[in-house]
C-alpha positions in Angstrom: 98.6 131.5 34.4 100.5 130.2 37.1 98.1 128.0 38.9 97.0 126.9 35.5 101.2 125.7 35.0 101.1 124.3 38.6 97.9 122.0 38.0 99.5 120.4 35.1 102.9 119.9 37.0 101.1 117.0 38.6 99.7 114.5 37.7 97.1 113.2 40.2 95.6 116.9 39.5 95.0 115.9 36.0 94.1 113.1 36.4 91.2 114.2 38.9 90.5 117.2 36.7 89.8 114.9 33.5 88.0 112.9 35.9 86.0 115.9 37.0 84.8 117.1 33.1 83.9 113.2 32.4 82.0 112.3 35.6 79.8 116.5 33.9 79.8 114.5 31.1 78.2 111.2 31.8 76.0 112.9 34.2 74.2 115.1 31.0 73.8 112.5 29.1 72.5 110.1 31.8 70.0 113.3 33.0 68.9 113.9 29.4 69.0 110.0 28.3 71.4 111.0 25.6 73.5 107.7 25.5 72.6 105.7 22.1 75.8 104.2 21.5 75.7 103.2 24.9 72.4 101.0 24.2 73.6 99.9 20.5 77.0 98.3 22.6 74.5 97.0 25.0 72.2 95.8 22.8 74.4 94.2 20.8 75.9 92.6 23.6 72.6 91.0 25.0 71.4 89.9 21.6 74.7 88.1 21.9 73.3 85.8 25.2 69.9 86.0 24.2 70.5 84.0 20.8 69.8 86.9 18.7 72.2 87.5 16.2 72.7 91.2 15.8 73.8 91.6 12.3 70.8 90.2 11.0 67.9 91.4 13.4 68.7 94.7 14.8 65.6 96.3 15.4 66.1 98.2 18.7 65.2 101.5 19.8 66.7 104.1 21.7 65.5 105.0 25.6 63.7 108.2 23.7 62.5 105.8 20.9 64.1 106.3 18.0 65.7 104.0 15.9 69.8 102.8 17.3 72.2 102.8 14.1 73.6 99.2 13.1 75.6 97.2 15.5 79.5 97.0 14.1 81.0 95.2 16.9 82.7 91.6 16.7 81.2 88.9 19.0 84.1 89.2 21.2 83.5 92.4 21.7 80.0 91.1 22.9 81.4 89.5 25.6 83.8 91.7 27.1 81.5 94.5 27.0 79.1 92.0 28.8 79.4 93.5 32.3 78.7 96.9 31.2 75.5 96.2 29.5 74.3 94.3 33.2 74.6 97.1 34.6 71.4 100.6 34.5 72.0 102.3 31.8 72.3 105.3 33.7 75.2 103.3 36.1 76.7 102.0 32.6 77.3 105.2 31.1 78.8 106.6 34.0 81.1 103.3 34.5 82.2 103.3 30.5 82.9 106.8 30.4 85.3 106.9 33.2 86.9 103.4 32.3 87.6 105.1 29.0 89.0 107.7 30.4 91.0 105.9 33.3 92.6 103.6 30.6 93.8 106.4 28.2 95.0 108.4 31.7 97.4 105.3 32.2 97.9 104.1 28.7 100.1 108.2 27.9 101.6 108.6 31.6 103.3 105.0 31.7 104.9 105.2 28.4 108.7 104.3 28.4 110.8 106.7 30.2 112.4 108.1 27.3 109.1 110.3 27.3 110.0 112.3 30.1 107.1 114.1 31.9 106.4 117.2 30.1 106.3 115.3 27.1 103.5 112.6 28.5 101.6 116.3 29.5 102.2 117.3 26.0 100.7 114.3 24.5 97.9 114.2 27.0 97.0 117.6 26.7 96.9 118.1 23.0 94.4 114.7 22.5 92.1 115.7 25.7 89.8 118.1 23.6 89.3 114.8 21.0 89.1 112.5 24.5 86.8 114.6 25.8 84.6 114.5 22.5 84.9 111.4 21.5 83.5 110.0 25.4 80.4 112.8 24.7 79.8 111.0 21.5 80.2 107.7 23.9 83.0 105.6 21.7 85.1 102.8 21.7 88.4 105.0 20.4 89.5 105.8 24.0 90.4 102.2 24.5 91.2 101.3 21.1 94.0 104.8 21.4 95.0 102.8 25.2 95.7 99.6 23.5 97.6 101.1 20.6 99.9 102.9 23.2 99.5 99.7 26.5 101.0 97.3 23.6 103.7 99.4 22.4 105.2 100.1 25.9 105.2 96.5 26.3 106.7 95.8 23.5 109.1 98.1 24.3 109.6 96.5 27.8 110.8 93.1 26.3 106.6 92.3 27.0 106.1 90.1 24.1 103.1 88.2 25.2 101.3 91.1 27.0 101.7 93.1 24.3 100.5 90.8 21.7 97.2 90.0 23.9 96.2 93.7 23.9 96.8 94.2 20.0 94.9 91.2 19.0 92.2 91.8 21.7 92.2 95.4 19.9 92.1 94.0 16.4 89.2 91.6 17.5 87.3 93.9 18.7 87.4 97.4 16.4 90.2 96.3 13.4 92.0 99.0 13.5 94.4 97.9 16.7 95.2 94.3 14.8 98.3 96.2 12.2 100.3 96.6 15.0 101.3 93.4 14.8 103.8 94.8 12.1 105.7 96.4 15.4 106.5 92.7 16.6 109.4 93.0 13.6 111.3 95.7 15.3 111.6 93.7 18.8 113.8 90.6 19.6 112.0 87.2 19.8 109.9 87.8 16.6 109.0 84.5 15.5 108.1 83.6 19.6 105.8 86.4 19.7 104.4 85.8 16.3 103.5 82.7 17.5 101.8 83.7 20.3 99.7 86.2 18.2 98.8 83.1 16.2 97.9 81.3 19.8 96.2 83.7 21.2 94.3 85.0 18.1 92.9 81.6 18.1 91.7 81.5 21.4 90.0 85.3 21.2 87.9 84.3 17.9 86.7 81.2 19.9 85.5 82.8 22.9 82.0 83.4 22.0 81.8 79.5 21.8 80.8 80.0 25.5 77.8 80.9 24.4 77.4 79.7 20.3 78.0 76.7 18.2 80.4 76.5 15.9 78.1 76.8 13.0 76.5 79.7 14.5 79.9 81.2 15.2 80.9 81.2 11.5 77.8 82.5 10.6 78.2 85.4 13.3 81.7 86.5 11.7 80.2 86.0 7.9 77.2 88.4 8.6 79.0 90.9 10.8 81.9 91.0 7.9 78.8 91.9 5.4 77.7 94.5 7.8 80.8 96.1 8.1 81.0 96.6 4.1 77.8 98.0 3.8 78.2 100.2 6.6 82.1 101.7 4.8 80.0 101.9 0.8 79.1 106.0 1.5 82.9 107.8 2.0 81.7 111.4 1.5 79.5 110.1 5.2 82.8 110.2 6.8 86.1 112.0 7.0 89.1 109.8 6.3 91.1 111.0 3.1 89.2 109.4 0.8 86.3 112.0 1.3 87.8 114.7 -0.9 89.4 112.5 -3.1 85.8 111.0 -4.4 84.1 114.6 -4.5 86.6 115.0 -7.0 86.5 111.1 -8.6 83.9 108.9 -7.9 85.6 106.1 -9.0 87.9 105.9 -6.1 85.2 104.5 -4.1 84.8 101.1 -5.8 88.9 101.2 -4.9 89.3 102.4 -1.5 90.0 98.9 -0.5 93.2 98.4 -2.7 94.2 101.5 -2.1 93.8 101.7 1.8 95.6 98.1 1.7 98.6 99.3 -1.0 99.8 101.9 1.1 100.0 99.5 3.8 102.1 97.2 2.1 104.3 100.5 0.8 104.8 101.1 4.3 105.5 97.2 5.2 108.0 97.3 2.5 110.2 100.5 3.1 109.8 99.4 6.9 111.9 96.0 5.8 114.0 97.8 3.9 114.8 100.0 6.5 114.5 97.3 9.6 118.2 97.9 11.4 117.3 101.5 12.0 114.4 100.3 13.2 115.6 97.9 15.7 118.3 100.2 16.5 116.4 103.4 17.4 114.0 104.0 20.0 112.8 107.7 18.3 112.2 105.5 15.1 110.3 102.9 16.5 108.3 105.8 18.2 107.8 107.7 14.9 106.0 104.7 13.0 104.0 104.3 16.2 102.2 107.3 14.9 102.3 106.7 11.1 100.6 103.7 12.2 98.0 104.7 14.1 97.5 108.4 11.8 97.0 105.8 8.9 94.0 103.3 10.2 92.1 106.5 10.7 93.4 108.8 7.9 93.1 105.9 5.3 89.7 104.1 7.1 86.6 103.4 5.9 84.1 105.0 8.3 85.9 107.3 10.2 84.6 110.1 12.0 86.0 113.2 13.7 85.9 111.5 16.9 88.0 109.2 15.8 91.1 111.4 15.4 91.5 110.6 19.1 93.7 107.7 18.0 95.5 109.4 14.9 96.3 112.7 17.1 97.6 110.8 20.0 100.2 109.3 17.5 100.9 112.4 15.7 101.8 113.6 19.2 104.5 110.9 19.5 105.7 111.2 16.4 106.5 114.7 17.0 108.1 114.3 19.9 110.1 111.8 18.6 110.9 114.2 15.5 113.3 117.2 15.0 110.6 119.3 14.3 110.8 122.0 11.6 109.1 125.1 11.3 106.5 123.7 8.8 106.5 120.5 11.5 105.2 123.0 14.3 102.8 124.6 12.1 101.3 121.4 11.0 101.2 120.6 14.7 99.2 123.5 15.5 96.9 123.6 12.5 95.7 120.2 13.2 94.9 120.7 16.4 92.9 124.0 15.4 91.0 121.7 12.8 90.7 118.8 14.7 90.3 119.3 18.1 89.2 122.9 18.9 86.7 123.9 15.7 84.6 120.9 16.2 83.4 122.5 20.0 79.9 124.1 19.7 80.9 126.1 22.4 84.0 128.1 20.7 82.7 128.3 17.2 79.2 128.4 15.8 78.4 125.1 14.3 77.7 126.6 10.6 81.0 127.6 10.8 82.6 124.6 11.3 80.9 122.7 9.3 81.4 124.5 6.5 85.5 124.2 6.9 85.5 120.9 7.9 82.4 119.3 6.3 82.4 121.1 2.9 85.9 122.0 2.3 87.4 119.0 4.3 90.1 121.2 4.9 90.7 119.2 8.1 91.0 115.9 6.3 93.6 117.9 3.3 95.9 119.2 6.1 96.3 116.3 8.3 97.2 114.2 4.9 99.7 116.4 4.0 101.0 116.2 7.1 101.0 112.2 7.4 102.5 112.0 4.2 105.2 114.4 5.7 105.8 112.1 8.5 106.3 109.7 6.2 108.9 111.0 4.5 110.9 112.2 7.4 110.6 109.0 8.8 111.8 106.9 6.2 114.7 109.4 4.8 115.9 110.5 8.3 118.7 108.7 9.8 118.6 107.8 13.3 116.6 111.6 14.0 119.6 113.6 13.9 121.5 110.7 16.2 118.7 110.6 18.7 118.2 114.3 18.7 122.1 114.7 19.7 121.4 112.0 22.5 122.1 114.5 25.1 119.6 116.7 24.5 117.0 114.0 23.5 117.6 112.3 26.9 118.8 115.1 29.6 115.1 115.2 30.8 114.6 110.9 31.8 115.4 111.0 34.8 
């Protein structure tokens, strides 16, 4: 137990440890050619400079032959993932594993100082099971998870530019990053750094012009708009909240949409309503940091377990940035039981889980009530118990 404590004191040994149970990672899946997500971003991304549109003739197989799911991917996305797809896939994987990886390292340990160390290990360690599965299932979360917490520092840094390049290069790329731009209300210079989300937003969605004409561009973002909606039609496939909701009613499925977007705007509201404490209160501004981030996944329309890697990092946050109650730490706790540890093949057997995760969605149930908790608190609290008694929420910084 002690050289277990002393690894984690540092955090080069981390680091390299993570590194370590990645690099075992990437090499199983480059030995037993078990990388299709790999190919589909690849694919997708050569299809892109070949003059093949990839929302409309996606016929590719796998290394082992067998047929690679549908391409979800904006055309930016195309191109950035460009010098990845260059490379063998065997050299790809190994690179996009441990980029992943690397950024998410970076993107907990150089959050603002008011984290103090031991709570940057806290949030590290309680998402590295979901890291961990989320690069064997070979994902785009890791970065998506980097750039949620990259652009918050920044914005927390007085960073306004920086930080609205990563959210919109984000949101262009997988959606769920682009409703941090909400967060530019709680920072000064709003209306400069709206209009450099305006600028720059431009600029990303005409990228691909490099390559298209405009007339192909336009079709490019119609067709992969129509392939995302097909793709998000089937809820009980996936495991946001609306998966236990329709088992009960159906009907909620031909509404998701409304519903997903309502609560967004109930949160937008109360957030204006509420906007001094906001602007005023670092633990505040940290506590919607993981409402926001819980909700794209909790309230999305084709998430997967894998994808908790974004909603637990900000759940982490959040409850560090809390004064936790005794219902708070069981929440904590049971989540991460549901979420992170059950999941494993290799610590429970897989009927198991899959019964209490895939049939009773009890994983899904619990972390809802638990969002809609950190709602509440969030909202109703005021100023988190005066910044945790500012001493105590602050003896640790330096």
């Amino acid at each position: 137990m002690y050289k277990i404590i002393n690894l984690i004191k540092n955090k080069r040994r981390i680091y390299l440890i993570g590194f370590s149970i990645v690099f075992l990672i990437s090499l199983r899946q480059a030995i037993r050619l078990i990388y299709r997500n790999f190919q589909i971003f690849s694919f997708g991304s050569l299809d892109f400079w070949n003059n093949t549109n990839p929302y409309l003739n996606w016929h590719h197989l796998s290394i082992l032959g067998k047929p690679l799911d549908v391409f979800l991917y904006t055309p930016l996305f195309s191109v950035l993932f460009t010098p990845f797809a260059l490379l063998p896939g065997w050299l790809g994987i190994f690179c996009w594993n441990l980029f992943g990886y690397t950024l998410f390292y970076f993107s907990v340990y150089t959050l603002p100082d008011k984290f103090n160390f031991s709570k940057k290990n806290f949030i590290f360690l309680i998402s590295a099971l979901l890291l961990f599965n989320t690069i064997n299932s070979i994902q785009f979360n890791p970065v998506v998870a980097s750039l949620f917490l990259f652009s918050y520092t920044l914005l927390e840094k007085k960073h306004g530019f920086w930080a609205v390049l990563l959210i919109l290069v984000s949101g262009l790329t997988k959606i769920y990053g682009i409703f941090q731009l909400v967060m530019l209300l709680f920072y000064p210079k709003f209306w400069k750094n709206a209009l450099y989300a305006v600028l720059i937003g431009i600029v990303l969605l005409l990228i691909p012009l490099i390559h298209l004409t405009p007339s192909e561009l336009v079709l490019y973002y119609k067709y992969w708009i129509e392939t995302l909606m097909k793709h998000s039609t089937t809820p009980l496939r996936f495991h946001s909240i609306y998966r236990p909701i329709c088992l009960l009613f159906s009907s909620v499925e031909q509404i998701k949409t409304i519903i997903t977007l309502g609560v967004f705007v109930i949160i937008f509201l109360f957030t204006i309503v509420r906007l001094k404490l906001f602007k005023e209160s670092f633990l505040h501004r940290a506590q919607f940091l993981g409402i926001l981030m819980s909700w794209t996944i909790l309230f999305g329309f084709s998430t997967e377990l894998h994808t908790y890697v974004i909603a637990v990092v900000g759940y982490a946050i959040w409850y560090l940035s809390s004064a936790p109650t005794k219902l708070d730490k069981v929440l904590l706790w049971s989540n991460f039981m549901l979420l992170a540890i059950l999941p494993i093949d290799l610590l429970f057997p897989r009927t198991i889980s899959h019964f209490i995760i895939t049939k009773l969605n009890i994983g899904v149930i619990v972390f809802s009530i638990t969002w809609f908790i950190m709602v509440y608190k969030t909202f109703t609290s005021q100023y988190v118990v005066k910044e945790l008694n500012s001493k105590s929420s602050y003896e640790n910084e330096s």
